[in-house]
C-alpha positions, 0 to 999 in steps of 0.5 A, spaced: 674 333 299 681 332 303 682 336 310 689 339 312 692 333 318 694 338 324 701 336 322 699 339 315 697 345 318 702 346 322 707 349 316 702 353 315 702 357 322 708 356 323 710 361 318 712 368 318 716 373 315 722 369 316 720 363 318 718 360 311 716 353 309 717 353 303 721 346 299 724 347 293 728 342 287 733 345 283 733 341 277 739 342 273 738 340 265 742 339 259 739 343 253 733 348 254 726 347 255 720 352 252 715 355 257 710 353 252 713 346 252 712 346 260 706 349 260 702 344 254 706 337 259 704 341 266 696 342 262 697 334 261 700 331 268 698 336 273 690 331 273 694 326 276 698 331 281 693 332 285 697 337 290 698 342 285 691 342 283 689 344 289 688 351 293 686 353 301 679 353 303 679 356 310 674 354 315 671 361 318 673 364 323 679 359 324 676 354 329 678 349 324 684 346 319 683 348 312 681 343 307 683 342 300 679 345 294 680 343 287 682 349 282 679 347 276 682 353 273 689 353 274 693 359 271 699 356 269 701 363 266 702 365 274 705 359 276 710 358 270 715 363 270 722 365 266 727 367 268 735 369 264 741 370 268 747 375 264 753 372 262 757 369 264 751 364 267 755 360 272 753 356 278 753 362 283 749 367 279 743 362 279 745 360 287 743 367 288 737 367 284 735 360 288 736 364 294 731 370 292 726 365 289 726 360 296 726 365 300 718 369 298 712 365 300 707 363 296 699 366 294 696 362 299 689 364 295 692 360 289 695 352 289 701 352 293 708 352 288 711 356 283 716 353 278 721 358 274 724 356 268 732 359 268 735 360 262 742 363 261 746 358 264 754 356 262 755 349 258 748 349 254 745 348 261 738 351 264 735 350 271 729 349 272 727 350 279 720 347 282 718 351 289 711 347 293 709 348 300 710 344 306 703 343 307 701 340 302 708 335 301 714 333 305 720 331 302 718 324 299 712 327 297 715 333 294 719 327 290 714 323 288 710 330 284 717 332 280 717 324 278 710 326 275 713 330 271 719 326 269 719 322 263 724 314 262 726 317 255 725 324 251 719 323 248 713 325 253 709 319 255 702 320 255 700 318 262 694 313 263 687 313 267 682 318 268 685 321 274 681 322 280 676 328 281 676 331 289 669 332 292 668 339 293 668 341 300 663 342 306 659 350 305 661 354 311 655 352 316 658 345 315 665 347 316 663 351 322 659 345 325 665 339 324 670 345 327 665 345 333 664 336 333 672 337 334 673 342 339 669 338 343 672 331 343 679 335 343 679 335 351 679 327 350 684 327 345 689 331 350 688 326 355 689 321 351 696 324 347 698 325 354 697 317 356 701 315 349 705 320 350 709 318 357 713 312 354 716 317 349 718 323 353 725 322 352 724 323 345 721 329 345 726 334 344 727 340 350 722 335 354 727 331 354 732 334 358 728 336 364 729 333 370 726 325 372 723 325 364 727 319 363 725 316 370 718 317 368 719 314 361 722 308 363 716 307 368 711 309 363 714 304 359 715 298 364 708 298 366 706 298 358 710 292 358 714 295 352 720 294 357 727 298 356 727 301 350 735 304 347 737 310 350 737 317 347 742 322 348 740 327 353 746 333 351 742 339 349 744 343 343 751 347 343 750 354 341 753 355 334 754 361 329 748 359 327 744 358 333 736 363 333 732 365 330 733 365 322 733 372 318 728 374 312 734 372 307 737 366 305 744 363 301 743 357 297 749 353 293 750 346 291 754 340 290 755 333 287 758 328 290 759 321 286 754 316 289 761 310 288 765 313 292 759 315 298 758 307 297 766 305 297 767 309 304 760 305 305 763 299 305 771 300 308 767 301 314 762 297 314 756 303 315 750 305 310 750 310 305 746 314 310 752 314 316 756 317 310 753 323 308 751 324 316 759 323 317 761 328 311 756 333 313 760 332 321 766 334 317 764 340 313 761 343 319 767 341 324 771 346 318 766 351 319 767 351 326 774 351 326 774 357 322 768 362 324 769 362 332 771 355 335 769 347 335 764 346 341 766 340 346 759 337 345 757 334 339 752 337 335 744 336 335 742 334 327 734 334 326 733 328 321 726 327 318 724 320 318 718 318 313 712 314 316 709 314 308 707 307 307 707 304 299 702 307 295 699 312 300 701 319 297 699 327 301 701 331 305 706 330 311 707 323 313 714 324 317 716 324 324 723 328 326 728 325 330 734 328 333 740 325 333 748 327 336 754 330 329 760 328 333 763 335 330 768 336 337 771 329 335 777 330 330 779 323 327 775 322 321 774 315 322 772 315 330 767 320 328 764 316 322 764 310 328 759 315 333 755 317 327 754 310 325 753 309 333 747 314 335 744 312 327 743 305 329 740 307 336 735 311 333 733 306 328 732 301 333 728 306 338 724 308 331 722 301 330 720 299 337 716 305 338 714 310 331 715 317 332 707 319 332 708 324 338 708 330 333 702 329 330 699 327 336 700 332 339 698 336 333 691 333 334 691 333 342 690 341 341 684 345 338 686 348 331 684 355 333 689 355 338 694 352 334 696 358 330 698 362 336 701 356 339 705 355 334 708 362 332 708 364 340 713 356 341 718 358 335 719 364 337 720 363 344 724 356 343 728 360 338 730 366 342 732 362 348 734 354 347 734 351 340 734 344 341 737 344 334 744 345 331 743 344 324 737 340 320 740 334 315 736 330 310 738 324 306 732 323 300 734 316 296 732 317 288 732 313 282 739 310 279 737 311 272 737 318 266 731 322 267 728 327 262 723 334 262 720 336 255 726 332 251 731 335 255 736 330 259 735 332 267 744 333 270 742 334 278 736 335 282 739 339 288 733 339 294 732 347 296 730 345 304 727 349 310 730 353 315 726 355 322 728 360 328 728 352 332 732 348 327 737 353 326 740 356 320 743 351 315 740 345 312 743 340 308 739 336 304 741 330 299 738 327 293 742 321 290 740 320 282 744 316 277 750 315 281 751 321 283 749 325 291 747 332 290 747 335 296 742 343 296 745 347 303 741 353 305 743 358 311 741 364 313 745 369 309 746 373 316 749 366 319 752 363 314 754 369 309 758 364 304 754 357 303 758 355 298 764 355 304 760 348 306 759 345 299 766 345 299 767 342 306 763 337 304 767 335 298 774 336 303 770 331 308 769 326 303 776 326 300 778 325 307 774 319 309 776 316 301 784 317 303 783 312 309 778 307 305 783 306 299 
């Protein structure tokens, strides 16, 4: 039986009232889908899906991270709801149910999601809205358990093979005494964490701006033999409106943008499909600031997850964050779309000399019993005090081709992402799918009362960048 990594675990701690972990998809589908229909598909798929087959098992006491225990018999009546919006059933009352839904936490006693089926929409449409923990998932992985439940053509397929059986986890006494075997080689770890650690302090966010860190680093890096590595921005980030720590209560709107004017701006200025969006998410929040209190004078710091996740391997987090500079204070579209593509291009090369492991060798470096406090205690703090982060951006690739659920033909999927008192209070995250971009924006309703301002900066910032490149 599979254990949480420490990285897993963190999600799982870190959580509070209003610091939730929660990742969620929107998928938007043309037709309507019959709960019985869903359940009977779910009841035929979710053997092979293994995270949404498994619940907690915590170690006594919590000296230890939980493990994973298969659920053999899971209540799809629980976990698949319904829901009807009134009429008129337009994109902002089913916004505002997505906002209510994301922001509750989930039953830790049972398998960790949750999906609602939502009737009611204008056009013939319905949403279905799939929540999952972080713990057990990350984006990609999160992509990865929607596409088990999708199909090529309307007709389901019947999935192959006999899907694979969880071993069941150790008793209690066996817990204690792996939990007990861990603490003791935890002191090795830390030292050994802290040797690895000390080419890389310069990217460890907060840690980085400390005086001589960068001295330390390129010592550290020298005697290694790893040479000079590409520099890293030091600037810490700006206070912003939506700086601090997050409320219990969330806002959620969404947008599409189509994926052939994203790749034509892409190639008018010679950048990737990612410098793009992480330009046009440059210029919708630069509008946002212009018109709720001022642009700062420094960019901003975006938290950009990079998946570690080789092919084939699926479970659990495998992710490392960067942070990276959002020339927001840079008025010219094109400029600003040049320094983007310019502290993109020194991340990546940075990545790729050296992956981002430090988290999650920090995570096993520190005894999980202390991982809980740590983790709520180092939130709280970072959160009333110096947030290193000014808004979280991810951008998640996704098939180029129709998919379908129950017969029902899949129009958007829009990612419904995670908002903490460290990352601030807004999260841009996209998902392209057949040719179209759809971008899921979730902010603090006290921070940022009107999403839907953003989604509509974020088309007037592409529109922008489209009127030069044509």
């Amino acid at each position: 039986m599979p254990q949480l990594t420490p990285l897993d675990a963190q999600f799982l701690h870190f959580e509070t009232a209003t610091n939730v972990a929660n990742i969620a998809g929107l998928a938007i589908l043309e037709g309507d889908v019959n709960r019985s229909d869903l359940q009977a598909l779910l009841e035929q798929r979710l053997p092979h899906v293994p995270a949404m087959r498994r619940k907690l098992a915590p170690v006594p006491f919590g000296l230890d991270h939980p493990y994973w225990v298969q659920e053999d018999d899971l209540d799809l009546d629980y976990h698949v709801r319904e829901i009807g919006l009134p009429p008129p059933g337009d994109d902002r009352q089913l916004a505002e149910q997505i906002s209510r839904l994301h922001a509750r936490r989930l039953d830790r006693n049972r398998p960790l999601w949750e999906i609602d089926l939502i009737h009611g929409l204008s056009g013939g449409r319905m949403g279905l809205y799939t929540k999952i923990h972080h713990a057990a998932v990350d984006g990609v992985g999160g992509a990865d358990v929607l596409a088990a439940l999708l199909d090529l053509t309307p007709v389901p397929a019947l999935r192959d093979g006999e899907p694979e059986r969880d071993e069941p986890p150790p008793d209690r006494l066996e817990m204690l005494g792996r939990a007990l075997i861990r603490l003791g080689a935890n002191p090795a770890q830390a030292v050994r964490f802290a040797a690895r650690a000390l080419p890389h302090l310069d990217e460890i966010p907060v840690v980085s701006w400390m005086p001589g860190t960068r001295l330390v680093s390129g010592l550290a890096r020298r005697l290694a033999g790893s040479g000079e590595a590409p520099g890293l921005p030091s600037l810490p980030a700006p206070r912003t409106p939506f700086s601090g720590p997050v409320s219990a209560h969330r806002r959620f709107a969404f947008v599409s943008l189509p994926l052939d004017e994203i790749k034509l701006v892409r190639k008018a200025f010679e950048a990737t499909v990612n410098d793009v969006v992480m330009a046009v998410c440059a210029g919708a929040l630069r509008r946002w600031l212009a018109a709720h209190g001022g642009v700062p004078a420094q960019p901003l710091v975006a938290g950009i997850p990079f998946s570690l996740r080789e092919a084939g391997v699926g479970g659990g987090n495998q992710v490392a964050f960067m942070t990276a500079p959002l020339a927001v204070q840079v008025d010219d579209p094109v400029e600003r779309l040049r320094q983007v593509r310019q502290a993109m291009q020194r991340i990546k090369e940075r990545f790729s000399l050296a992956p981002a492991r430090w988290l999650r060798e920090f995570s096993e470096s520190m005894p999980a019993a202390l991982m809980g406090l740590a983790s709520r205690s180092a939130f709280g703090l970072v959160g009333q005090t110096a947030p290193p982060i000014n808004v979280a951006i991810s951008n998640v690739p996704g098939p180029q081709f129709p998919l379908y659920v129950c017969g029902a033909r899949l129009l958007t999927h829009y990612p419904v992402s995670v908002i903490t008192d460290v990352s601030g209070g807004v999260n841009i995250t996209a998902f392209s799918y057949n040719g179209s971009l759809d971008i899921g924006v979730v902010t603090d309703r006290e921070m940022v009362p009107d999403a839907w301002e953003l989604t509509g900066y974020l088309r007037s910032s592409l529109d922008e960048l489209l009127l030069i490149a044509e």
